[in-house]
DOVEXNU-856539 format. One record per atom (N, C-alpha, C, O): residue in one letter; x, y, z. Coordinates in steps of 0.02 Angstrom, whole numbers, padded with zeros to 5 digits, always signed. Each point is the difference from the previous one (the first is absolute). Last residue first. Layout:
N
AXYZ...
end
This chain:
142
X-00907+00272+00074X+00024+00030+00021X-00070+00066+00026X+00015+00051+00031X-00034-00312-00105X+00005+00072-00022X+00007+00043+00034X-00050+00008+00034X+00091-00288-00073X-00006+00061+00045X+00023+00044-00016X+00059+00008-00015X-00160-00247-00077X+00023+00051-00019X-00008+00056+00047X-00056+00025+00011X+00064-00293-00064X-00008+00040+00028X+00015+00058-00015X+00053+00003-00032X-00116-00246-00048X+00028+00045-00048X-00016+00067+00081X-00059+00008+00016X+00073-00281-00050X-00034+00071+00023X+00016+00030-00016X+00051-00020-00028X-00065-00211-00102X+00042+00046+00029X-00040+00037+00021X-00056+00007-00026X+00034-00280-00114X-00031+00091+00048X+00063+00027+00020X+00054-00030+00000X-00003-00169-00127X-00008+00061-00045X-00039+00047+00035X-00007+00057-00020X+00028-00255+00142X+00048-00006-00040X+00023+00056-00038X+00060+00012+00000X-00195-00021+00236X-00038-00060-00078X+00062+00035-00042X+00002+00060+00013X+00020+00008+00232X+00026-00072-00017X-00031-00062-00066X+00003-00060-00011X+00084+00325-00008X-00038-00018+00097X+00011-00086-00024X+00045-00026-00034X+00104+00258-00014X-00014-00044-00012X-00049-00021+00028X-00012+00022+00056X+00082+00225-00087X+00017-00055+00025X-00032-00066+00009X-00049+00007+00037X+00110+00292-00119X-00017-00085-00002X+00031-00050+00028X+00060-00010+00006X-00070+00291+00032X+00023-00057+00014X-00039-00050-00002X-00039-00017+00045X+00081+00282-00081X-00064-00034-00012X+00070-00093+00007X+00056-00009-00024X-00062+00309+00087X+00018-00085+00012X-00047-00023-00004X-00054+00012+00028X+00118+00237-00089X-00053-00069-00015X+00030-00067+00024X+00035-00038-00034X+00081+00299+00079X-00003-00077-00026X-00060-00011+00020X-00024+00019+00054X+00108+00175+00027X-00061+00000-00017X+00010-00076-00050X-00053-00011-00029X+00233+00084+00144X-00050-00012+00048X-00065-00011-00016X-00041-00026+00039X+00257-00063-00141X-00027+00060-00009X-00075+00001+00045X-00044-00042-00002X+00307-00101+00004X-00070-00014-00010X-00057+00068+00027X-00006+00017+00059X+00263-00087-00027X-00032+00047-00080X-00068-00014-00003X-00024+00012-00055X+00147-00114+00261X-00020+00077-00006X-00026+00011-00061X-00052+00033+00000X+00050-00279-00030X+00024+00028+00053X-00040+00095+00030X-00058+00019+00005X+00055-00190-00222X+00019+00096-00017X+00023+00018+00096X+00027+00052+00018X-00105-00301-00093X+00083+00007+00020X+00009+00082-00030X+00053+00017-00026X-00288-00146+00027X+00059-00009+00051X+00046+00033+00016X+00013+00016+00058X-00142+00002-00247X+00002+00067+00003X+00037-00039+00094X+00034+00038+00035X-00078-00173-00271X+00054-00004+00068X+00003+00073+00037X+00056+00026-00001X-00149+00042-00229X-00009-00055+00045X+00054-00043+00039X+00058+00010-00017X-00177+00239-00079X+00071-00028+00027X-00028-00071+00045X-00029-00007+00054X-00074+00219-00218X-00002-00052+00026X+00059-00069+00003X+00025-00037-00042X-00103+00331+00003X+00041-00045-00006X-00036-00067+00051X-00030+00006+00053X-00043+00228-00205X-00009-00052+00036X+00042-00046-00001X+00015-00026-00053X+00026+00294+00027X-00009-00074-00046X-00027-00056+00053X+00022+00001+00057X+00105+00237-00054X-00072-00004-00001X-00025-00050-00035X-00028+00009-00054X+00247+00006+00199X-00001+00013-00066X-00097-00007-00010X-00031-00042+00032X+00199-00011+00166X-00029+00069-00030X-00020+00013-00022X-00023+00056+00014X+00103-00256+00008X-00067+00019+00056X+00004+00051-00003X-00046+00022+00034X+00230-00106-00143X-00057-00008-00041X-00072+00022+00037X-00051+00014-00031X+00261+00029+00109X+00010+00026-00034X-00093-00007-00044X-00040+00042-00021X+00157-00209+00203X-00055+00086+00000X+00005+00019-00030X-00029+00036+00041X+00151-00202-00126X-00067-00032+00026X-00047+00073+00005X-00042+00026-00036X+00285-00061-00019X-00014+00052-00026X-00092-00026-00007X-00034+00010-00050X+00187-00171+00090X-00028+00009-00085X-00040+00060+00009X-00049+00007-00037X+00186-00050+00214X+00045-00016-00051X-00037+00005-00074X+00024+00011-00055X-00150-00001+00284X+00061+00068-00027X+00052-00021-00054X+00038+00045-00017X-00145-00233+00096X-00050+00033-00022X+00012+00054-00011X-00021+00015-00056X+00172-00146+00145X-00014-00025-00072X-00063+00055-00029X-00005+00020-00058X+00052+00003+00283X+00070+00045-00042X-00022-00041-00047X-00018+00046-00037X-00133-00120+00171X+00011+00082+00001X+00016+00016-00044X-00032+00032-00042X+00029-00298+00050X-00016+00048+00024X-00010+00058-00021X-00016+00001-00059X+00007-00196-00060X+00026-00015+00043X+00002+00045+00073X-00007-00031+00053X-00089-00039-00332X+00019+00066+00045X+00019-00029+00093X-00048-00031+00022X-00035-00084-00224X+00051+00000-00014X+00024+00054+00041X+00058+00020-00010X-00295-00042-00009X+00026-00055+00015X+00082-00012+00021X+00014-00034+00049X-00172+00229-00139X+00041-00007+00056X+00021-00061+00034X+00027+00002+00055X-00160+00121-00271X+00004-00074+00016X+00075-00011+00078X+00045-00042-00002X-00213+00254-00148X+00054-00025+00038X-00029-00072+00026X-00055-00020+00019X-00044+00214-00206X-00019-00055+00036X+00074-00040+00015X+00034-00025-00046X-00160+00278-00012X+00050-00057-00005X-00009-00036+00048X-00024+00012+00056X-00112+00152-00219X+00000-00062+00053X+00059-00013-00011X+00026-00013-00054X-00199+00228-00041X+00085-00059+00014X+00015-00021+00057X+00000+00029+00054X-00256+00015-00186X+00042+00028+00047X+00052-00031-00007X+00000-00057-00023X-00135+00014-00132X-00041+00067+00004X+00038+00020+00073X-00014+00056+00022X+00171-00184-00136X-00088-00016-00024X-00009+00082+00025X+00029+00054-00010X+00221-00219+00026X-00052+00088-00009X-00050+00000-00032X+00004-00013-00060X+00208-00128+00194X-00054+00000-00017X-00017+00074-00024X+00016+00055+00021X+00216-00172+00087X-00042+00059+00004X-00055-00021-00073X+00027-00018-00052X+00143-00131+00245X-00038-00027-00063X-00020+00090-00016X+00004+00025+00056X+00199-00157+00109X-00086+00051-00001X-00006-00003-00074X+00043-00021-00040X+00136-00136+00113X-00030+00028+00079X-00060+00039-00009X-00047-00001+00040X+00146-00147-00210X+00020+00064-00012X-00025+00033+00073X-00016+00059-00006X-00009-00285+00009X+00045+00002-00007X+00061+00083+00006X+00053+00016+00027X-00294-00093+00022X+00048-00023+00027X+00084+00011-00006X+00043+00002+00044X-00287+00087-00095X+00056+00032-00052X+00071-00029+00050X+00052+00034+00008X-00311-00135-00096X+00054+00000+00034X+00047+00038-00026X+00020+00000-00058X-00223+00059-00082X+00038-00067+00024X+00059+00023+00061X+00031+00053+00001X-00239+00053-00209X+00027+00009+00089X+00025-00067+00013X-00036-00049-00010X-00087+00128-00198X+00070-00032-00015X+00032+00009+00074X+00062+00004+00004X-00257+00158-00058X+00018-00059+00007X+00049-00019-00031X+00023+00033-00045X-00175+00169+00123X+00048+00009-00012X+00009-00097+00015X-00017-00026+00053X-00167+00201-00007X+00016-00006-00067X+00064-00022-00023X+00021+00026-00051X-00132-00023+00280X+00017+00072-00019X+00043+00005-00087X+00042+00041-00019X-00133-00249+00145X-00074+00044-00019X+00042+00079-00005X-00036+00050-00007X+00182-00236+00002X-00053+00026-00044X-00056+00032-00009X-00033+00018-00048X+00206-00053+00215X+00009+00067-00050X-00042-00022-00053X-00011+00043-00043X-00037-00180+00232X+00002+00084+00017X+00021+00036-00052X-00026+00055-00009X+00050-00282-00009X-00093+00012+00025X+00004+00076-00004X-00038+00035-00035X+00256-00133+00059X-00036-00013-00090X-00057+00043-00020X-00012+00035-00049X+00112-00053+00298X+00042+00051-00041X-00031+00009-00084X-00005+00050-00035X-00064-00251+00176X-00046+00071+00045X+00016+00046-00067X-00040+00015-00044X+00176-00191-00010X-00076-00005-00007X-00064+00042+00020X-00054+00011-00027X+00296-00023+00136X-00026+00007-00061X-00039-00013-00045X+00027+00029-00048X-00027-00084+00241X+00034+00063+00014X-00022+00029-00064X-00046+00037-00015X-00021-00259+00098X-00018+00024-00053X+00004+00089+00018X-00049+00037+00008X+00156-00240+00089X-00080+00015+00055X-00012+00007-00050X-00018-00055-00023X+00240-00020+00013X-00030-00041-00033X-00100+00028+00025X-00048-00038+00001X+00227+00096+00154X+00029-00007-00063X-00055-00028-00050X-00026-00034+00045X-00045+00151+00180X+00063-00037-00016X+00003-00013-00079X-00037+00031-00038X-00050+00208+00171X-00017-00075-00007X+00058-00033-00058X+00038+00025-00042X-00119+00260+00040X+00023-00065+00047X-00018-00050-00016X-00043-00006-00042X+00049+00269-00064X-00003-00053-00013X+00021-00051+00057X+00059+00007+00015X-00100+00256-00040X+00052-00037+00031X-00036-00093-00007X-00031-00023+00048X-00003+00276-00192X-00030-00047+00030X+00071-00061+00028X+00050-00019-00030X-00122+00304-00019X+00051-00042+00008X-00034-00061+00038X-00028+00002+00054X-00029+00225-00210X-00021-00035+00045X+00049-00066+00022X+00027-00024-00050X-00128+00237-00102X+00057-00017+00020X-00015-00045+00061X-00042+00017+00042X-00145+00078-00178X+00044+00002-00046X+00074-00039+00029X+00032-00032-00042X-00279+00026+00116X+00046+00047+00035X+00056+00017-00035X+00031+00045+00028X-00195-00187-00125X-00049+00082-00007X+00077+00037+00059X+00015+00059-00006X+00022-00286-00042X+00018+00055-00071X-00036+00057+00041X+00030+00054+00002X-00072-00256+00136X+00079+00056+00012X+00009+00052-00046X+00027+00053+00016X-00222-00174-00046X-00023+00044+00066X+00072+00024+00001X+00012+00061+00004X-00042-00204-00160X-00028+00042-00017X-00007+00038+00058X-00034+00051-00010X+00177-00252+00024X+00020+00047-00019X-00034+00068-00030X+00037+00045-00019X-00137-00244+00130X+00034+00030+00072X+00046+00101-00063X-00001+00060+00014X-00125-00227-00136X-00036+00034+00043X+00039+00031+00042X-00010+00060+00010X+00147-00211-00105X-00053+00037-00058X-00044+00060+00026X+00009+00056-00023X+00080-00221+00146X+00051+00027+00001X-00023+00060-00047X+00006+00060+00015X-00161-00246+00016X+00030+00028+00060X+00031+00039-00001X-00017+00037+00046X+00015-00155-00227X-00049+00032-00019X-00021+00046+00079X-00023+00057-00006X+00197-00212-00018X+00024+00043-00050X-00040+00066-00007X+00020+00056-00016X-00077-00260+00157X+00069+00034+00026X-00005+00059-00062X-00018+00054+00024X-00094-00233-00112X-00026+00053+00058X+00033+00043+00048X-00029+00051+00016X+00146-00198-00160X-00060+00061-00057X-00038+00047+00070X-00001+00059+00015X+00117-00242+00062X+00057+00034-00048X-00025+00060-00006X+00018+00054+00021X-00195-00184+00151X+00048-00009-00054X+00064+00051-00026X+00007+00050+00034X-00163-00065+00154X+00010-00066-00025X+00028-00010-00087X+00007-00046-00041X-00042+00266+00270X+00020-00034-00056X-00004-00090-00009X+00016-00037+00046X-00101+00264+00127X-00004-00086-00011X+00031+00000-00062X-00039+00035-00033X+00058+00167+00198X-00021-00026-00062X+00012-00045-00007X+00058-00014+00016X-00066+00229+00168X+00015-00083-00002X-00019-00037-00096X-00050+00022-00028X+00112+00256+00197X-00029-00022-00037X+00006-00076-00021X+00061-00009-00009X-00012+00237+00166X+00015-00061-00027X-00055-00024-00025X-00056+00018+00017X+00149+00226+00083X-00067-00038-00037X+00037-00069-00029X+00048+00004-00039X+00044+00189+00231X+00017-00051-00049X-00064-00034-00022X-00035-00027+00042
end
């Protein structure tokens, strides 16, 4: 496992973190990122950072619609698992189905995939510290 630490202090910087992190996933073409940390870290904001550097904006919470699909120079979908509860919610939107598929996926609340969680996942988990707008930004590579 290669880990990796990143200081964020801002929105933008978070974005530009995520930016970089996504020129090293494109060259693998498929890749599955397991998003962590509490509500309000900058999940999304990581999620913003990352499909623009793969040409693709208008990225927002897909809280509601549970996944979002993107298409730049790779397809992204982007899951919001907030609203997911367990297993069987996650077999209900036909979840594995999408970890097949040759696309980068990034799934935030990646908490609650339980078993569905893909061995080669990116866990990358933000988390707060105590100046207002920093965050760590961790990232474990499979």
């Amino acid at each position: 496992m290669n880990t990796r630490q990143y200081t964020s202090h801002s929105p933008a910087q978070t974005e530009e973190i995520a930016a970089a992190l996504a020129q090293e996933v494109q060259t693998e073409g498929k890749a599955f990122l397991a998003l962590f940390g509490e509500m309000g870290v900058g999940k999304t904001a990581f999620v913003r950072g990352f499909c623009r550097a793969l040409g693709i904006d208008g990225v927002h919470s897909p809280t509601y619609a549970l996944v979002n699909e993107y298409r730049g120079k790779a397809t992204v979908y982007h899951f919001d698992l907030y609203r997911m509860w367990d297993e069987d919610d996650l077999y209900a939107i036909d979840f594995d189905s999408y970890v097949d598929k040759d696309a980068i996926l990034l799934c935030e609340w990646s908490e609650r995939l339980g078993s569905l969680m893909p061995s080669s996942a990116w866990r990358v988990t933000l988390s707060r510290t105590e100046k207002e707008d920093e965050r760590i930004i961790t990232v474990e590579i499979p």
